[in-house]
PDB file with one MODEL, atoms N, CA, C and O in Angstrom:
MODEL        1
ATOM      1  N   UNK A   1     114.247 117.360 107.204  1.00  0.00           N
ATOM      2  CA  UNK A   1     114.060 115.955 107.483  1.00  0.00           C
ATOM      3  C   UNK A   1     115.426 115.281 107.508  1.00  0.00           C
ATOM      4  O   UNK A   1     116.280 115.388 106.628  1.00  0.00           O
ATOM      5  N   UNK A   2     115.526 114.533 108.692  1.00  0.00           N
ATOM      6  CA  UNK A   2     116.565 113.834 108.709  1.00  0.00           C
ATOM      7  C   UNK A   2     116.690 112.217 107.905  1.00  0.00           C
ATOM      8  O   UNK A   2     115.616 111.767 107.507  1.00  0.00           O
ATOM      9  N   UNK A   3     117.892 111.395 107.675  1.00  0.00           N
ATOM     10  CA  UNK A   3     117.625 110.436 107.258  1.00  0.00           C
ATOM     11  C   UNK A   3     116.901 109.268 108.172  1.00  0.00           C
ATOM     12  O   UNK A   3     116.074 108.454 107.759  1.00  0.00           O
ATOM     13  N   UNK A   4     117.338 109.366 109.318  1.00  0.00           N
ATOM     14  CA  UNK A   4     116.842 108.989 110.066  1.00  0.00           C
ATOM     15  C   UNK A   4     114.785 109.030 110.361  1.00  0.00           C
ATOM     16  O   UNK A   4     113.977 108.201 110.781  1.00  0.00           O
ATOM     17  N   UNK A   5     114.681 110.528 109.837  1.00  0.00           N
ATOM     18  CA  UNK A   5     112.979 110.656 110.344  1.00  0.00           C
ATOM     19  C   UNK A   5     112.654 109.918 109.126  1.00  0.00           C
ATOM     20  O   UNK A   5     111.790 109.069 109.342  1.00  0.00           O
ATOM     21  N   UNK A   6     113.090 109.965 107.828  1.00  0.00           N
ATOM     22  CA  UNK A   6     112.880 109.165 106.308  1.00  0.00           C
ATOM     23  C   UNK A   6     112.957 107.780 106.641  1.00  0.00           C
ATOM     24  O   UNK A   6     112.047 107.058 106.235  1.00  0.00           O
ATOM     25  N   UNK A   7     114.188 107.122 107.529  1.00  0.00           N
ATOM     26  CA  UNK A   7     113.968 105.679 107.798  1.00  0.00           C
ATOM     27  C   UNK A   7     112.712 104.938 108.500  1.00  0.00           C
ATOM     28  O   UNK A   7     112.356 103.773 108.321  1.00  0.00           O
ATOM     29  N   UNK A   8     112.024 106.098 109.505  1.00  0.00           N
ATOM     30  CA  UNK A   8     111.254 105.876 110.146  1.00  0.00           C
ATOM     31  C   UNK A   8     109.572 106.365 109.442  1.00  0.00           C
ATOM     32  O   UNK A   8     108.580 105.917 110.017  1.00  0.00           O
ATOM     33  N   UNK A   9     109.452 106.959 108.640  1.00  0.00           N
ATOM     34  CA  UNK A   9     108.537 107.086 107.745  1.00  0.00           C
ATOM     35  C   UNK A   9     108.070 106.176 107.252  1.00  0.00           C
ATOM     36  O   UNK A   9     106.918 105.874 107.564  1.00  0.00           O
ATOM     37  N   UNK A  10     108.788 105.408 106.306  1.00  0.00           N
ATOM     38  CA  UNK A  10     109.203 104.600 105.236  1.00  0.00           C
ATOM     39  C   UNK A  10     108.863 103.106 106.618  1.00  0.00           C
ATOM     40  O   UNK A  10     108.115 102.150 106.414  1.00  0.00           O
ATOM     41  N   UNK A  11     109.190 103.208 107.146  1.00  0.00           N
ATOM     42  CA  UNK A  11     108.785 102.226 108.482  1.00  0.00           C
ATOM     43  C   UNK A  11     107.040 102.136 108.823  1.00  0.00           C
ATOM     44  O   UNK A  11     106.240 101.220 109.006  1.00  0.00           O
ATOM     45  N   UNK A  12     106.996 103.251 108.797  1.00  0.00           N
ATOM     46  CA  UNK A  12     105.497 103.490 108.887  1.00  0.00           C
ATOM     47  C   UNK A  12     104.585 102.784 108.037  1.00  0.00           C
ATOM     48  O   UNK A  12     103.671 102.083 108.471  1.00  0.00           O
ATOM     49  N   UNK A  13     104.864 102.992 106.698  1.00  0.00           N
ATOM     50  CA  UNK A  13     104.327 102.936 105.445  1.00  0.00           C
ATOM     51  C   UNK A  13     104.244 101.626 105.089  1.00  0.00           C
ATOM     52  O   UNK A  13     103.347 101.154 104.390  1.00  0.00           O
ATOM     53  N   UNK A  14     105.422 100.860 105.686  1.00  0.00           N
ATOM     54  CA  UNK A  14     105.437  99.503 105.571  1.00  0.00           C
ATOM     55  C   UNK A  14     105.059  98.690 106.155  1.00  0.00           C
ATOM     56  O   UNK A  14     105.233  97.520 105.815  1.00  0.00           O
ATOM     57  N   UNK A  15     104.360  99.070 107.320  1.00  0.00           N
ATOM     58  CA  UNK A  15     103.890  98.239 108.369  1.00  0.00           C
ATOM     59  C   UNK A  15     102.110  98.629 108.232  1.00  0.00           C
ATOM     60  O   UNK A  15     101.210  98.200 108.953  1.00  0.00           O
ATOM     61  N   UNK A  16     101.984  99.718 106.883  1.00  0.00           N
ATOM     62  CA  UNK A  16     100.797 100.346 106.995  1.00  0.00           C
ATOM     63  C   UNK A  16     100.201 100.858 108.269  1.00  0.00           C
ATOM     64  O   UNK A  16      99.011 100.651 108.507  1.00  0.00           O
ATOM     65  N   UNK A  17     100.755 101.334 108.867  1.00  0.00           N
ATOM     66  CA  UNK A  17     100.665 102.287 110.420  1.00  0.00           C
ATOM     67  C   UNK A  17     100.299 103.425 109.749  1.00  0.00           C
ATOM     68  O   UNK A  17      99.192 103.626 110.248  1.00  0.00           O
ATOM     69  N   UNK A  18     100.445 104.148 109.099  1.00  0.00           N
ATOM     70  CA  UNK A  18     100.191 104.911 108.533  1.00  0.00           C
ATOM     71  C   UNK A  18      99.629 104.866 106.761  1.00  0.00           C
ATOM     72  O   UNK A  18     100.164 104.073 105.986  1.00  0.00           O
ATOM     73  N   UNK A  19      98.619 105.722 106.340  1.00  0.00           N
ATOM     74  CA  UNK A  19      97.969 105.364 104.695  1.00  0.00           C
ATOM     75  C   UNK A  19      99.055 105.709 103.109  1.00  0.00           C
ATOM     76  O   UNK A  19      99.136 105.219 101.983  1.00  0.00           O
ATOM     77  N   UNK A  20      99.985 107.238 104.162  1.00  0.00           N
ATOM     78  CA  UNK A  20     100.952 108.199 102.549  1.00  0.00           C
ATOM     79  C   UNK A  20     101.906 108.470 103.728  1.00  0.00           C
ATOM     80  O   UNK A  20     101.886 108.276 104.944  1.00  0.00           O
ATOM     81  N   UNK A  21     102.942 109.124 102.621  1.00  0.00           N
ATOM     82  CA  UNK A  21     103.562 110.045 103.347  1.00  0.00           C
ATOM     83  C   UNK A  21     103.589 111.549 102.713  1.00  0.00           C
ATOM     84  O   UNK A  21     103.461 111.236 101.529  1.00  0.00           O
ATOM     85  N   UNK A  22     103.650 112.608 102.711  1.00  0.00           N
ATOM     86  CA  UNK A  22     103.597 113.574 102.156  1.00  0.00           C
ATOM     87  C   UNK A  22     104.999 114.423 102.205  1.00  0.00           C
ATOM     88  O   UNK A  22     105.145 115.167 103.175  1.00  0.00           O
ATOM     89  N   UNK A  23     105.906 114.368 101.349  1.00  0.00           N
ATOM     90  CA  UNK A  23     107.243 114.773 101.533  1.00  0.00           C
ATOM     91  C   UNK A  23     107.400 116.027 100.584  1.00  0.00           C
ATOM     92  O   UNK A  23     106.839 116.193  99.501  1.00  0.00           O
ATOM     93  N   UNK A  24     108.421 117.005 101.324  1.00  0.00           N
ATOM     94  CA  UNK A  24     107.822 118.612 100.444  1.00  0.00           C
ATOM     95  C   UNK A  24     108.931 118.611  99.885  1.00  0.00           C
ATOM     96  O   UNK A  24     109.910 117.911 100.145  1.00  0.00           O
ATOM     97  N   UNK A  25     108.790 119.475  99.027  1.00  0.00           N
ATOM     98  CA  UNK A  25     110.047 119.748  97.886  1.00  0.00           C
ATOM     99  C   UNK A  25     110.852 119.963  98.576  1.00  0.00           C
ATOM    100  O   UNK A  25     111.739 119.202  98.190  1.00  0.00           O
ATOM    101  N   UNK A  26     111.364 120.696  99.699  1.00  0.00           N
ATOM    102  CA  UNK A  26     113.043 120.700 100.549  1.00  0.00           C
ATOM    103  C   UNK A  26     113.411 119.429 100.763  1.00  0.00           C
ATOM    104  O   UNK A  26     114.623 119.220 100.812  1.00  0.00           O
ATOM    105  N   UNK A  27     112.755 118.623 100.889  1.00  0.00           N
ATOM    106  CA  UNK A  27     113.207 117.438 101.435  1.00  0.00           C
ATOM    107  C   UNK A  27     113.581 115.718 100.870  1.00  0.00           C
ATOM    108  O   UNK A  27     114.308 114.776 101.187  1.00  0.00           O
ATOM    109  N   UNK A  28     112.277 116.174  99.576  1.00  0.00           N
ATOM    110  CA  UNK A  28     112.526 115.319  98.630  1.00  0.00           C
ATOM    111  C   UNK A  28     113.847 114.868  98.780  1.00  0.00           C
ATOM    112  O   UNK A  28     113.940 113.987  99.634  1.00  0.00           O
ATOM    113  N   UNK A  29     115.062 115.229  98.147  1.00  0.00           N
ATOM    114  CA  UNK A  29     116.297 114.710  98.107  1.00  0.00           C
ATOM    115  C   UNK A  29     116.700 113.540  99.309  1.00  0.00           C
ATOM    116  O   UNK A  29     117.017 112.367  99.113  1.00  0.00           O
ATOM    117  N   UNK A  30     116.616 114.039 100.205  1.00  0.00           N
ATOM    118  CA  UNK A  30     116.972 113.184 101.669  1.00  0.00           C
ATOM    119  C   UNK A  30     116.398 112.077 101.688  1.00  0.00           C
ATOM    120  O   UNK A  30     117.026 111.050 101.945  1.00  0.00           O
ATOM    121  N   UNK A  31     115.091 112.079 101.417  1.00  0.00           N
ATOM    122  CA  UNK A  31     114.024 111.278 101.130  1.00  0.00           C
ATOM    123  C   UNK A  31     114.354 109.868 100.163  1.00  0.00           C
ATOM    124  O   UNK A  31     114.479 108.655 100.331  1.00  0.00           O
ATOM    125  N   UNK A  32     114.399 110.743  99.190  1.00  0.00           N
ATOM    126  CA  UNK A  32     115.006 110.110  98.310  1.00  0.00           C
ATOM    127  C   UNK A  32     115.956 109.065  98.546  1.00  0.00           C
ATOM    128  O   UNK A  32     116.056 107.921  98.102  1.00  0.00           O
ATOM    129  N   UNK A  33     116.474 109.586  99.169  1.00  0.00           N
ATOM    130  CA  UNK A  33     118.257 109.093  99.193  1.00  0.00           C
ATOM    131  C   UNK A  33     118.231 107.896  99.797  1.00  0.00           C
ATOM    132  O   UNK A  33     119.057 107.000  99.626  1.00  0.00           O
ATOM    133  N   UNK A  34     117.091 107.862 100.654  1.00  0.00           N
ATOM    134  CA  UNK A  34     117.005 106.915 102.004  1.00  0.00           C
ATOM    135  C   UNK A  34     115.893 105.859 101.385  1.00  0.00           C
ATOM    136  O   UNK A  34     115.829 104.739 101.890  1.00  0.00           O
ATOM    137  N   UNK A  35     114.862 106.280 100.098  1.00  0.00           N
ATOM    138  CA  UNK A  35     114.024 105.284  99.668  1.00  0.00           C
ATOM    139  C   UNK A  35     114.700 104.616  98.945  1.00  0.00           C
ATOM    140  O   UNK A  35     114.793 103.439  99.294  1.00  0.00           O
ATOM    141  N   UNK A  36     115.296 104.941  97.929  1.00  0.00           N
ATOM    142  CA  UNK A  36     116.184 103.832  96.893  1.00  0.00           C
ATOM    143  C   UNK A  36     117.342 102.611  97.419  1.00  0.00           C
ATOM    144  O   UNK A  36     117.845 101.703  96.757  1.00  0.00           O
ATOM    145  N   UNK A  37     117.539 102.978  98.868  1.00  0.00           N
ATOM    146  CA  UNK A  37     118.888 102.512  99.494  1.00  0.00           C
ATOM    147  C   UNK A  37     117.436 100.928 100.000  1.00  0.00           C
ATOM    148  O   UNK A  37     117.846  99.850 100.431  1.00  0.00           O
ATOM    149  N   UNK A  38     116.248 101.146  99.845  1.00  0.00           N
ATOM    150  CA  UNK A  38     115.382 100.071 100.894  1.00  0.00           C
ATOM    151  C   UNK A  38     115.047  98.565  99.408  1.00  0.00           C
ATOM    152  O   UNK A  38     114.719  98.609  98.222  1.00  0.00           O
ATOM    153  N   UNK A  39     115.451  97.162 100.641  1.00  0.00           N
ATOM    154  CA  UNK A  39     115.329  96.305  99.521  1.00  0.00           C
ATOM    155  C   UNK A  39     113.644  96.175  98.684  1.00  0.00           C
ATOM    156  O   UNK A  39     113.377  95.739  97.564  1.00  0.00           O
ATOM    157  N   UNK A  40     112.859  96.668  99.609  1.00  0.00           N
ATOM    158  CA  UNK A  40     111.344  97.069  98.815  1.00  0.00           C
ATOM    159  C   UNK A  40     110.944  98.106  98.540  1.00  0.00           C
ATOM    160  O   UNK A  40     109.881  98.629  98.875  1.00  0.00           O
ATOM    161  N   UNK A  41     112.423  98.810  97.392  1.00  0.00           N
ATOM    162  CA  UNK A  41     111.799  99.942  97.044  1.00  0.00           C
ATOM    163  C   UNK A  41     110.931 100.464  95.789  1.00  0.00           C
ATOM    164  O   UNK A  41     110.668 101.607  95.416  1.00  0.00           O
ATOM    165  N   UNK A  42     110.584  99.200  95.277  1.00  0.00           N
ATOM    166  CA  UNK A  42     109.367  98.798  94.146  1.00  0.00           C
ATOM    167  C   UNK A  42     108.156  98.621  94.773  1.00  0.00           C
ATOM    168  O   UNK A  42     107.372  97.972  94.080  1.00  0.00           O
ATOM    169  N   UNK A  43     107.635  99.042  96.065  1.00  0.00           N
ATOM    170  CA  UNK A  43     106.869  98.583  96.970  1.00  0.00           C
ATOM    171  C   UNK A  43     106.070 100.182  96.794  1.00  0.00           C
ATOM    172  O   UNK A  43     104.868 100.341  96.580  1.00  0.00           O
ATOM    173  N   UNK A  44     107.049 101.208  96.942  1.00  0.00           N
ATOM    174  CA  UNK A  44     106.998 102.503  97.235  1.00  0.00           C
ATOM    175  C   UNK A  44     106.298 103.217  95.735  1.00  0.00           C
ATOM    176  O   UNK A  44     106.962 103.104  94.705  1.00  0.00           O
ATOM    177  N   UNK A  45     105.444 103.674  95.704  1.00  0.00           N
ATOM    178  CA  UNK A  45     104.659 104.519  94.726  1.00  0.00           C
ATOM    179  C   UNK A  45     104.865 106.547  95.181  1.00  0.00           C
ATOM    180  O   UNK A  45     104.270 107.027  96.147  1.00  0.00           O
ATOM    181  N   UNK A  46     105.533 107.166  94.512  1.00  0.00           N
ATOM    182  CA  UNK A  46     105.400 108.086  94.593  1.00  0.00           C
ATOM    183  C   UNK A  46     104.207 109.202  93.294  1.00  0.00           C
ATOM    184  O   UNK A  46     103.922 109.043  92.107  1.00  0.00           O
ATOM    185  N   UNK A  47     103.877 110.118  94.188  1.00  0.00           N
ATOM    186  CA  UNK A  47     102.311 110.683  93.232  1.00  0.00           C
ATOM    187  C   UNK A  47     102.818 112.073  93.247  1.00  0.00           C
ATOM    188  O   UNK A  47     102.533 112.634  94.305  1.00  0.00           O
ATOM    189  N   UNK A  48     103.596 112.941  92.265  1.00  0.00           N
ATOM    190  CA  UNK A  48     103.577 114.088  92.281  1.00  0.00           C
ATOM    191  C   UNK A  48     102.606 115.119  92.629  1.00  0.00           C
ATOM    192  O   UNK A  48     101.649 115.416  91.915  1.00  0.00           O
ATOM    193  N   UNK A  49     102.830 115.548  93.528  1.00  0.00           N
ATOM    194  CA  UNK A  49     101.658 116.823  93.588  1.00  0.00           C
ATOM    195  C   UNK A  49     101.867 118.426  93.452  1.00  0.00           C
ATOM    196  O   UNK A  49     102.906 118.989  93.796  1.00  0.00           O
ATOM    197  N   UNK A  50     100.840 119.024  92.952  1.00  0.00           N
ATOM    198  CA  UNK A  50     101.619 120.509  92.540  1.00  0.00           C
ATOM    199  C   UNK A  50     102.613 121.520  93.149  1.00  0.00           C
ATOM    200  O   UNK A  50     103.100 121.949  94.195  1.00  0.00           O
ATOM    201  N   UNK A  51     102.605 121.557  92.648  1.00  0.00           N
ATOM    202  CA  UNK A  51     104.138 122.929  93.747  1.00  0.00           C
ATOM    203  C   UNK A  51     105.591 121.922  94.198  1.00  0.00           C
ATOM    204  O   UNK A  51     106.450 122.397  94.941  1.00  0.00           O
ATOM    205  N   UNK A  52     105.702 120.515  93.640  1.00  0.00           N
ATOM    206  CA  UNK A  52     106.764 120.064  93.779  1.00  0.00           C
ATOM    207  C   UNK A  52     106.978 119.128  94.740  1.00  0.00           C
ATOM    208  O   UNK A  52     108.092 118.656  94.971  1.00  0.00           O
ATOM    209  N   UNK A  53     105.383 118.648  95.661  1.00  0.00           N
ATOM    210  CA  UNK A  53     105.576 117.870  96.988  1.00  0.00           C
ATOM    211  C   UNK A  53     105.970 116.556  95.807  1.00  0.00           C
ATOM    212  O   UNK A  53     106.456 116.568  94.676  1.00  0.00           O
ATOM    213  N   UNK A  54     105.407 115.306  96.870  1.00  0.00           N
ATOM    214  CA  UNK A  54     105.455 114.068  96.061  1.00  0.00           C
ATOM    215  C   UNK A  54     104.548 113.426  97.311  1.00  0.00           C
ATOM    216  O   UNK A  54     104.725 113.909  98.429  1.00  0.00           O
ATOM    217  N   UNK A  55     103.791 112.581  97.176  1.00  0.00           N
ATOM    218  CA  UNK A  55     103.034 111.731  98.257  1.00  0.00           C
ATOM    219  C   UNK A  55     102.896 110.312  97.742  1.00  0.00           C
ATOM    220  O   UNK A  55     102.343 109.800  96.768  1.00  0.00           O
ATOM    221  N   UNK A  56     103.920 109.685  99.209  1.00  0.00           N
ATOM    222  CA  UNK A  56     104.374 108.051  98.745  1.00  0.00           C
ATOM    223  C   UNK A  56     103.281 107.195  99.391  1.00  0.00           C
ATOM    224  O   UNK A  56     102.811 107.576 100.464  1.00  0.00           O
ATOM    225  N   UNK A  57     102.866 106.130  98.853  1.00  0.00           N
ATOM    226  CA  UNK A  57     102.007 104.846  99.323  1.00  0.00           C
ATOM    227  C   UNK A  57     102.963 103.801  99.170  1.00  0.00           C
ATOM    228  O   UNK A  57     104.029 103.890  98.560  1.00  0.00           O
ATOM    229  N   UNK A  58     102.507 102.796  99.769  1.00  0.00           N
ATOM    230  CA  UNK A  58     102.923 101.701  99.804  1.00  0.00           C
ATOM    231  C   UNK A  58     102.358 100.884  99.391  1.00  0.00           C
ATOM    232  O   UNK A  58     101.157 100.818  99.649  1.00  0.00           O
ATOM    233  N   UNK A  59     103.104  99.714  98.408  1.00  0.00           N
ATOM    234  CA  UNK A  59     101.593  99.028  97.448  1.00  0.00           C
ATOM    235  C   UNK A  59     102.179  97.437  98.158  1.00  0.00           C
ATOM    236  O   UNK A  59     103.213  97.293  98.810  1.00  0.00           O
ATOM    237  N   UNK A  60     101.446  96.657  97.894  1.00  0.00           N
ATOM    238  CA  UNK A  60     101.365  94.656  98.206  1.00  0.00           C
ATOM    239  C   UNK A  60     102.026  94.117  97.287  1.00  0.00           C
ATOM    240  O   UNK A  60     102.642  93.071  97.494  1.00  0.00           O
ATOM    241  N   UNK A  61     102.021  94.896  95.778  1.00  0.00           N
ATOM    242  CA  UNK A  61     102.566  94.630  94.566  1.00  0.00           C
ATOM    243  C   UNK A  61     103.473  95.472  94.592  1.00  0.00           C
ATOM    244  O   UNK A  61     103.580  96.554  95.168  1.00  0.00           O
ATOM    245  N   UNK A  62     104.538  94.540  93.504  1.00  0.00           N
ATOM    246  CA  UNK A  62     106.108  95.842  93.442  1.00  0.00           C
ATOM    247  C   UNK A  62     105.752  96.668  91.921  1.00  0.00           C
ATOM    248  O   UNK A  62     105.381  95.955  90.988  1.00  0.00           O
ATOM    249  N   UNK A  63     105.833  97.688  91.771  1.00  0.00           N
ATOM    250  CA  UNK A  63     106.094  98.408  90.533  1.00  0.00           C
ATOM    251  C   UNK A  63     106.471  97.684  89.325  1.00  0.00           C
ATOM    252  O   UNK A  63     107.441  97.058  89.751  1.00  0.00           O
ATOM    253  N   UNK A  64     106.348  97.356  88.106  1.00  0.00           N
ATOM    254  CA  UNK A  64     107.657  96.787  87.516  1.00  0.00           C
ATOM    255  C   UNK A  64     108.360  97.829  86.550  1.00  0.00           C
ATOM    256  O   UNK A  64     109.419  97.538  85.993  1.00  0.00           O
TER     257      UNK A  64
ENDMDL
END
């Protein structure tokens, strides 16, 4: 995954065009890198799932 396909994910998610994202353990990092850099990134809920994925939603409410 590029940062770029992560900017455009994360685009998705926010416009609710899409419900999750499902990001796999190789990629996490990139991912990463590109969610923390966004000014609503208290918006972003990540849900560990087994074997190391993570699957992000997007909430109306920020985290606190």
């Amino acid at each position: 995954m590029t940062e770029q396909e992560a900017k455009q994910l994360l685009q998705q998610l926010r416009a609710k065009d899409i419900p999750h994202v499902l990001v796999k353990k190789e990629h996490f990092l990139t991912f990463r890198h590109v969610l923390v850099q966004q000014e609503d990134f208290k918006h972003f809920r990540g849900v560990a799932q087994r074997g190391g994925d993570v699957m992000y939603y997007y909430m109306d409410r920020p985290r606190s």
